[in-house]
MMTF fields as JSON, N, C-alpha, C and O atoms, coordinates in Angstrom:
{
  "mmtfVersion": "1.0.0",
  "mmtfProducer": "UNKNOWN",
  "numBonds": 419,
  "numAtoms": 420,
  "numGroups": 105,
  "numChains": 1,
  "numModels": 1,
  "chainsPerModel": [1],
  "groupsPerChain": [105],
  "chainIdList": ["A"],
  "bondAtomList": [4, 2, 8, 6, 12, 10, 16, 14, 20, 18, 24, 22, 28, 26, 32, 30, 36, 34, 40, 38, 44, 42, 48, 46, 52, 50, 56, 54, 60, 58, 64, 62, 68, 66, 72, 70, 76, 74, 80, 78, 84, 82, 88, 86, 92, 90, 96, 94, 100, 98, 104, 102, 108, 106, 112, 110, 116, 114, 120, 118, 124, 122, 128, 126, 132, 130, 136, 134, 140, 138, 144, 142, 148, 146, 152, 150, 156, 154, 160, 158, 164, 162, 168, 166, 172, 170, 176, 174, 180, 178, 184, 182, 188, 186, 192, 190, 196, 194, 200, 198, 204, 202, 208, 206, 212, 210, 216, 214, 220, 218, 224, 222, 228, 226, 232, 230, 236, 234, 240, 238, 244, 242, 248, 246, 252, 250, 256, 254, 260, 258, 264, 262, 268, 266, 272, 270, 276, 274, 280, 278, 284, 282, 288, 286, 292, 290, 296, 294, 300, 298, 304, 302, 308, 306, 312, 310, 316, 314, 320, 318, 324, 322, 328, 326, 332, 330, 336, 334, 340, 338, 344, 342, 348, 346, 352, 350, 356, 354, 360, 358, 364, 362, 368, 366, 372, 370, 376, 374, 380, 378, 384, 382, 388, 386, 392, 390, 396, 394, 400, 398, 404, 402, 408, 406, 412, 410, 416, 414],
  "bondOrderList": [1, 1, 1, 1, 1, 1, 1, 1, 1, 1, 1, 1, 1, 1, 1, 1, 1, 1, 1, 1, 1, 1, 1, 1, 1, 1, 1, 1, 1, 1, 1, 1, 1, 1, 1, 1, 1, 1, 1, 1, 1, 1, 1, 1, 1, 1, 1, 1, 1, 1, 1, 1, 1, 1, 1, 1, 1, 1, 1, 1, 1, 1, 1, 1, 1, 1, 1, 1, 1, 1, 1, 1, 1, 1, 1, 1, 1, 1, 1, 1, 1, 1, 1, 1, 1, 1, 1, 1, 1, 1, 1, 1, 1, 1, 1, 1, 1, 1, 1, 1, 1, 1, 1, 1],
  "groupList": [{"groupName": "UNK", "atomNameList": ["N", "CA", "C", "O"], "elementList": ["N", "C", "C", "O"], "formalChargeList": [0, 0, 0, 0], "bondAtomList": [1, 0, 2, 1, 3, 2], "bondOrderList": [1, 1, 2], "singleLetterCode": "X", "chemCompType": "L-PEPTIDE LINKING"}],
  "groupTypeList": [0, 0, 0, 0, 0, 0, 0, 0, 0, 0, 0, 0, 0, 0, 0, 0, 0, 0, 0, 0, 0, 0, 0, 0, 0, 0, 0, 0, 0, 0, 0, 0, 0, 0, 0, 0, 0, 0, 0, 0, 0, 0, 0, 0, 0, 0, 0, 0, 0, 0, 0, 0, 0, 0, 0, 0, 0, 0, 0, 0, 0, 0, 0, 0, 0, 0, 0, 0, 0, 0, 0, 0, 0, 0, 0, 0, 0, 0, 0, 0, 0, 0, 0, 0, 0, 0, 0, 0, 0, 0, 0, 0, 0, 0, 0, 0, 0, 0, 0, 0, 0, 0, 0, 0, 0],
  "groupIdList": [1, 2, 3, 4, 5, 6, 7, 8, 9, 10, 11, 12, 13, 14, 15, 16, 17, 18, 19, 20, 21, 22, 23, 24, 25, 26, 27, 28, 29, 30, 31, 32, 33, 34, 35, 36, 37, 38, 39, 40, 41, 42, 43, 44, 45, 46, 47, 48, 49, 50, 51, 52, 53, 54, 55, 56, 57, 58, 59, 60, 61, 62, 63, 64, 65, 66, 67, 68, 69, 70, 71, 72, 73, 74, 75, 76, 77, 78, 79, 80, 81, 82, 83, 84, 85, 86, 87, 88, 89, 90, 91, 92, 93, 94, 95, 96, 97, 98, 99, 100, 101, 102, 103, 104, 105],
  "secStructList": [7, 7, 7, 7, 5, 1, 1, 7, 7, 7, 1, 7, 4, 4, 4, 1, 7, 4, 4, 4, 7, 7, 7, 6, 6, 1, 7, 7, 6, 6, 7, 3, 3, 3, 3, 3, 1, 1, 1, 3, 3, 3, 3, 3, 3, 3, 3, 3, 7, 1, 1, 7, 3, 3, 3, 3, 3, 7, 1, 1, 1, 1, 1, 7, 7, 7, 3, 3, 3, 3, 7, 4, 4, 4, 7, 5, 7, 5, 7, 1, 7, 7, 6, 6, 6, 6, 6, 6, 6, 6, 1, 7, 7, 7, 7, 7, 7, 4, 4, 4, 1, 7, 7, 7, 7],
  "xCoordList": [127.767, 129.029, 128.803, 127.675, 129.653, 129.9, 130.14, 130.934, 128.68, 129.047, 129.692, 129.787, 130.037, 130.814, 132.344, 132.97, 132.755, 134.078, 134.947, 134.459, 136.201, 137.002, 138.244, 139.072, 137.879, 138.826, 137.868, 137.125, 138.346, 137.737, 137.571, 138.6, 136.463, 136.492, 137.229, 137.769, 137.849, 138.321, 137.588, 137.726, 136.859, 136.009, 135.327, 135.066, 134.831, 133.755, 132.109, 132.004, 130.91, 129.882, 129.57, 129.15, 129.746, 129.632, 130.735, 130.584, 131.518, 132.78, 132.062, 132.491, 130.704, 130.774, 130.362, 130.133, 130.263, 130.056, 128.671, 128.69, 127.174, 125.584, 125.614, 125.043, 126.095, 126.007, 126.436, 125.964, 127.105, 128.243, 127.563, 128.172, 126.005, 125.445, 124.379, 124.109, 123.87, 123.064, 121.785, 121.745, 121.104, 119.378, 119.197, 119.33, 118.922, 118.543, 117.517, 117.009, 116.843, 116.058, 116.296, 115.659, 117.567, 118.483, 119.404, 120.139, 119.235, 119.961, 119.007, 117.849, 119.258, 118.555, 119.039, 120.266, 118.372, 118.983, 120.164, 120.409, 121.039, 122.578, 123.447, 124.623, 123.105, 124.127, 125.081, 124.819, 126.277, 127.335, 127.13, 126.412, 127.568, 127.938, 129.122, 129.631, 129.501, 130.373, 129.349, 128.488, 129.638, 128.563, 129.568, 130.587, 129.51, 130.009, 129.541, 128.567, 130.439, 130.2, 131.658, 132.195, 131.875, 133.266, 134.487, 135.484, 134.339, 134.953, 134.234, 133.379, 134.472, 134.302, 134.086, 134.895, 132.714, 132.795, 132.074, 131.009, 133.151, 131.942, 130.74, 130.447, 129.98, 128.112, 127.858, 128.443, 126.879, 125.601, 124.173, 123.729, 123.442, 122.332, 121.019, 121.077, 119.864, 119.24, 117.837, 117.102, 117.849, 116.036, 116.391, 117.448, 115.753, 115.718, 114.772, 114.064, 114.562, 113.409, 113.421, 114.62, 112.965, 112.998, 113.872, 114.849, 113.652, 115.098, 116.238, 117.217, 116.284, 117.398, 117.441, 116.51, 118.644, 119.289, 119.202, 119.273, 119.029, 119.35, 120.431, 120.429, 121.099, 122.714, 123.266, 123.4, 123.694, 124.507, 126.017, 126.491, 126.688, 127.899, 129.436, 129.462, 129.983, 131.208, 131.866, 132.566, 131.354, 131.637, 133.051, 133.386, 134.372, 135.465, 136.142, 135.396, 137.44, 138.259, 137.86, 138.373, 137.016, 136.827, 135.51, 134.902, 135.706, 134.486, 133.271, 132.685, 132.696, 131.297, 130.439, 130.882, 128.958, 128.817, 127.677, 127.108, 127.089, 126.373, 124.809, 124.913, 123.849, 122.774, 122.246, 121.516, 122.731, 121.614, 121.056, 120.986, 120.725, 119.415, 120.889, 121.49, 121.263, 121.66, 121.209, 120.906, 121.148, 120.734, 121.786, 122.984, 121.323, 122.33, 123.464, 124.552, 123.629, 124.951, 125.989, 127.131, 125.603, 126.32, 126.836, 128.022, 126.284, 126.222, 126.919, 126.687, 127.797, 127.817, 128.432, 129.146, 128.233, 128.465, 130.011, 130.998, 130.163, 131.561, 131.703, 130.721, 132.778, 133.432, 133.937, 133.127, 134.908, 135.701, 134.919, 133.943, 135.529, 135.088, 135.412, 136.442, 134.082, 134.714, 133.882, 132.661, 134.752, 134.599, 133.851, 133.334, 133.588, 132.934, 131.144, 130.306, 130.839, 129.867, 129.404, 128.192, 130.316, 129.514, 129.498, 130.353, 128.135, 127.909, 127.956, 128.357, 127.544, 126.939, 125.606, 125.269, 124.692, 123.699, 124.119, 123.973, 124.806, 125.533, 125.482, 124.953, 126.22, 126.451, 125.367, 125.658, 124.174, 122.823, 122.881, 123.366, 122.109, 121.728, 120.006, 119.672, 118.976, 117.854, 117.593, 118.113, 116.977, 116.733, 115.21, 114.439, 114.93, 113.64, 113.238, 113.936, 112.118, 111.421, 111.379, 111.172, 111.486, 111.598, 109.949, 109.86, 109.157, 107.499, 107.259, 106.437, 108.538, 108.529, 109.719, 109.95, 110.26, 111.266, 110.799, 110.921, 110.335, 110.229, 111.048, 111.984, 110.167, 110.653, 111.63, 111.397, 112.344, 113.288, 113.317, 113.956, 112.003, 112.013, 111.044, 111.277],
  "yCoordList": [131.521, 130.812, 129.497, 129.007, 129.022, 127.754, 126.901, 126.989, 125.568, 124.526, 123.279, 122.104, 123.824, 122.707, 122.685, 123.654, 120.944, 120.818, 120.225, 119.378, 120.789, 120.229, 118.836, 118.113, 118.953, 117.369, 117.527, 118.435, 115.935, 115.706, 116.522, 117.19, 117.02, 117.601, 117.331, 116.251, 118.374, 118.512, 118.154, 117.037, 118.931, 119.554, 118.481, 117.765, 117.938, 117.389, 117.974, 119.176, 117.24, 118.062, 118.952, 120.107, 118.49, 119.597, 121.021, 122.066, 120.715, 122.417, 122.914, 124.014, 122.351, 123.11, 124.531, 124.754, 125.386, 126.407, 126.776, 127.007, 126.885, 126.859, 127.519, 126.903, 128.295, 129.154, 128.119, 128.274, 127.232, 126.62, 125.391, 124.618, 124.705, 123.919, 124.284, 125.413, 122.796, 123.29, 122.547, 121.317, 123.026, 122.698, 121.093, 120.823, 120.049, 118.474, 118.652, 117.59, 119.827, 119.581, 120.454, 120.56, 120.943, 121.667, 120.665, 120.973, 119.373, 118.172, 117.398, 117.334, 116.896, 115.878, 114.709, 114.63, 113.732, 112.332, 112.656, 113.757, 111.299, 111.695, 112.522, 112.275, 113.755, 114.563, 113.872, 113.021, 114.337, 114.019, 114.323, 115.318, 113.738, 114.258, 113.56, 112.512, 114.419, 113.703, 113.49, 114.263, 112.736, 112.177, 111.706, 111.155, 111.79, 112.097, 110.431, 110.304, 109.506, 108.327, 107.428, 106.434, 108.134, 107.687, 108.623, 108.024, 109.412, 110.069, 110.482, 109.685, 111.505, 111.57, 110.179, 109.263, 110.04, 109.393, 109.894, 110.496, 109.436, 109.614, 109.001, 107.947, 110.022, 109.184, 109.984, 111.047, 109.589, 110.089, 109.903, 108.785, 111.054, 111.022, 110.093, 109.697, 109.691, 108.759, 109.696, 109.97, 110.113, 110.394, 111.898, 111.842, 112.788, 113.994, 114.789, 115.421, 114.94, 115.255, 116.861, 117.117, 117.771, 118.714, 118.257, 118.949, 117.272, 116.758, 115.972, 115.846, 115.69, 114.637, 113.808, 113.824, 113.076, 112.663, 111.476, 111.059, 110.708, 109.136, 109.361, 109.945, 108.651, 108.387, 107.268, 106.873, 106.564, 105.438, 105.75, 106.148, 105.541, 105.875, 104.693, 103.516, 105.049, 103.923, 104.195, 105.138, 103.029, 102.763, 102.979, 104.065, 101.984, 102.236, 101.864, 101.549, 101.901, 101.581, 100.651, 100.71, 99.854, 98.25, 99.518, 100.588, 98.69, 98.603, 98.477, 98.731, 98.069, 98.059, 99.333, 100.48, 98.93, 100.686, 100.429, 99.373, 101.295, 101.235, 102.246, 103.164, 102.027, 103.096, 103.284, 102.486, 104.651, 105.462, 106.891, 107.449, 107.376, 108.583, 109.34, 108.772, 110.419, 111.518, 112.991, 113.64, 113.52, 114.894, 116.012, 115.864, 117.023, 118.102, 118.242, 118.131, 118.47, 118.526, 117.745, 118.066, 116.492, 115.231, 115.373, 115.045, 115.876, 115.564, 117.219, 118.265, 117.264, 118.226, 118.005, 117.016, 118.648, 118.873, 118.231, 118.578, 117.077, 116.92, 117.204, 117.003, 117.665, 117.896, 116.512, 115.8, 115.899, 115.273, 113.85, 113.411, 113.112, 111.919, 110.929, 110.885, 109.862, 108.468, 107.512, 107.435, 106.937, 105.94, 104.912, 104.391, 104.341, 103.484, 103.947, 103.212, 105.384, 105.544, 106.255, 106.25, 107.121, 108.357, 107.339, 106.709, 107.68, 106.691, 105.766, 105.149, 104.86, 104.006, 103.607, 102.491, 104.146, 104.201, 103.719, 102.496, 104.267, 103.814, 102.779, 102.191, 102.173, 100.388, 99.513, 98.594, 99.886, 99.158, 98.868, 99.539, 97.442, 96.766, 96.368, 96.019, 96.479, 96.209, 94.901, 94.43, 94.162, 92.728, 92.273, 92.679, 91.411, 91.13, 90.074, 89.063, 90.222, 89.115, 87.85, 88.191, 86.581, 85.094, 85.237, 84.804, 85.749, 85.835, 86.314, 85.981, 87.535, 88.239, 87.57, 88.057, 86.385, 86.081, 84.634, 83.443, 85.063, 83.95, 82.763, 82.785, 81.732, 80.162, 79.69, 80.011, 79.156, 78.57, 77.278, 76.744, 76.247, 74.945, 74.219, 73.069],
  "zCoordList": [63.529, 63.437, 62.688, 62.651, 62.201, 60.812, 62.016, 62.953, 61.514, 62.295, 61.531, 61.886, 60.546, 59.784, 60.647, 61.077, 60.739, 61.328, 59.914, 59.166, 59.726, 58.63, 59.42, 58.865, 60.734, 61.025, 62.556, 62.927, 63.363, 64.194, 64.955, 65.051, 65.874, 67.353, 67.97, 67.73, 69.487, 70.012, 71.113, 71.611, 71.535, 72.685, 73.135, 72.168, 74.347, 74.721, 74.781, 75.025, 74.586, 74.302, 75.576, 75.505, 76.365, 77.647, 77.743, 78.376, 77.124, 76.684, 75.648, 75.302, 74.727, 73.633, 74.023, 75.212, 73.233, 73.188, 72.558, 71.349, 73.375, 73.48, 71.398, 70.498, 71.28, 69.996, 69.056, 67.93, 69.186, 68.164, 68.053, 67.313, 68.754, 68.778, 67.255, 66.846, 66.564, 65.447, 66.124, 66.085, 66.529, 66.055, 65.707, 64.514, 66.556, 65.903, 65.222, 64.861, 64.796, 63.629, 62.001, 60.952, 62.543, 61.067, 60.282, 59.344, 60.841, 59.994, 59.142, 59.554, 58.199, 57.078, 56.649, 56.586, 56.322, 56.194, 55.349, 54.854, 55.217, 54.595, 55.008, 54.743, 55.786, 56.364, 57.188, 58.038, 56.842, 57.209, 58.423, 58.527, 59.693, 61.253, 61.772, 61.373, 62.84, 63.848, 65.536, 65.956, 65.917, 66.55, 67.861, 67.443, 69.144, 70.383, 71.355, 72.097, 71.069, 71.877, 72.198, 71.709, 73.016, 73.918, 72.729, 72.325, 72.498, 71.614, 70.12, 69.735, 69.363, 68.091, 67.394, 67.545, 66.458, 65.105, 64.333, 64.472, 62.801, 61.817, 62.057, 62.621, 61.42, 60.819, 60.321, 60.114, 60.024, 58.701, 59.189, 59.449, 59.312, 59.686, 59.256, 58.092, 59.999, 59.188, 59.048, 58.099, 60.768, 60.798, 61.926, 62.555, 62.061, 62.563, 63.24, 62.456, 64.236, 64.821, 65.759, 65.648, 66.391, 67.076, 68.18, 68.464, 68.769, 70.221, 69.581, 70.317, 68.965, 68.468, 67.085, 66.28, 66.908, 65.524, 65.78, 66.936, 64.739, 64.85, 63.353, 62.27, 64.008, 63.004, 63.314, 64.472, 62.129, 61.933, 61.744, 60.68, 62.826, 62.454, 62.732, 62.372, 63.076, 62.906, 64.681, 65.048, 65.528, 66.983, 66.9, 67.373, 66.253, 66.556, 65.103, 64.175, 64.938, 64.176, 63.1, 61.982, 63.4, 62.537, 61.242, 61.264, 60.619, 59.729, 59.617, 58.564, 60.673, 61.097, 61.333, 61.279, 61.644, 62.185, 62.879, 62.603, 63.907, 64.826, 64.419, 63.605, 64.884, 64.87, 66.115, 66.704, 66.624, 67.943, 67.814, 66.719, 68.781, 68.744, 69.444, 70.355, 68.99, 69.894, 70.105, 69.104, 71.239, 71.091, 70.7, 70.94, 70.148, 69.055, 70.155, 69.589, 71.682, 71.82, 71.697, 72.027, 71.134, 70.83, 69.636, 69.641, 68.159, 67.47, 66.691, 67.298, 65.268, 64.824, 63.086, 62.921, 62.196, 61.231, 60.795, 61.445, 59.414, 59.281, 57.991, 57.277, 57.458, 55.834, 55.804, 55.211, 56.193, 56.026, 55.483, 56.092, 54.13, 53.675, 54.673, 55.346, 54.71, 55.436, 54.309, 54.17, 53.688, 52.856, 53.078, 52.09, 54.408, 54.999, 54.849, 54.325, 55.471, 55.266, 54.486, 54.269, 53.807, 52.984, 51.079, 50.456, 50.84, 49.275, 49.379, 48.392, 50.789, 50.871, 50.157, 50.552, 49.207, 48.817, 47.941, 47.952, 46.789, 45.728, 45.582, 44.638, 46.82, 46.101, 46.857, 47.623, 46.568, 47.329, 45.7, 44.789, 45.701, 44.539, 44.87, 46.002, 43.701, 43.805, 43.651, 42.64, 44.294, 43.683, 43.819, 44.688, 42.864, 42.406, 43.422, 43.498, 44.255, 45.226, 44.379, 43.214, 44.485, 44.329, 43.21, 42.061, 43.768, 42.762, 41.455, 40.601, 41.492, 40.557, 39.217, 38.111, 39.818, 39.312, 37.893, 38.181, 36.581, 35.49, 36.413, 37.212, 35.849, 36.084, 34.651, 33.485, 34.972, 33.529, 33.287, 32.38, 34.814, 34.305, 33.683, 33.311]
}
């Protein structure tokens, strides 16, 4: 069964359904998730291990975003864009350490 979700969950992780759960070690950094902390949020995976996900995702409404460890019944597959976190990489800018930086006086 497709653990991709095309809008938020419904279900609480304890209703899920054991089959409809993916594996915390079938996710990879950047993957999109919905992630189970006082309700559905977006996130995006960071780090992935055989018990569990660490994902940065968005606590509530505001713009900010949070990073914790959840285990796969917490956590599941999202389609849906969130602007906040998905291509976040994108607008990372590189900058040169102060040492590496010519003097101009």
């Amino acid at each position: 069964m497709s653990t991709w979700m095309a809008t938020t969950p419904t279900i609480a992780p304890p209703q899920r359904d054991p089959a409809d759960v993916a594996p915390a070690e079938s996710y990879r950094p950047a993957d999109p998730v919905w992630v189970y902390r006082d309700g559905w949020r977006a996130g995006v995976i960071e780090a992935a291990s055989p018990r569990a996900v660490t994902v940065t995702y968005r606590p509530g409404a505001h713009f900010g975003t949070g990073v914790d460890t959840f285990t796969a019944p917490y956590v599941t597959s999202r389609h849906d864009d969130d602007p906040t976190l998905d291509y976040r990489g994108l607008y990372l800018a590189r900058r040169k350490p102060l040492a590496d930086r010519k003097s101009t006086a």
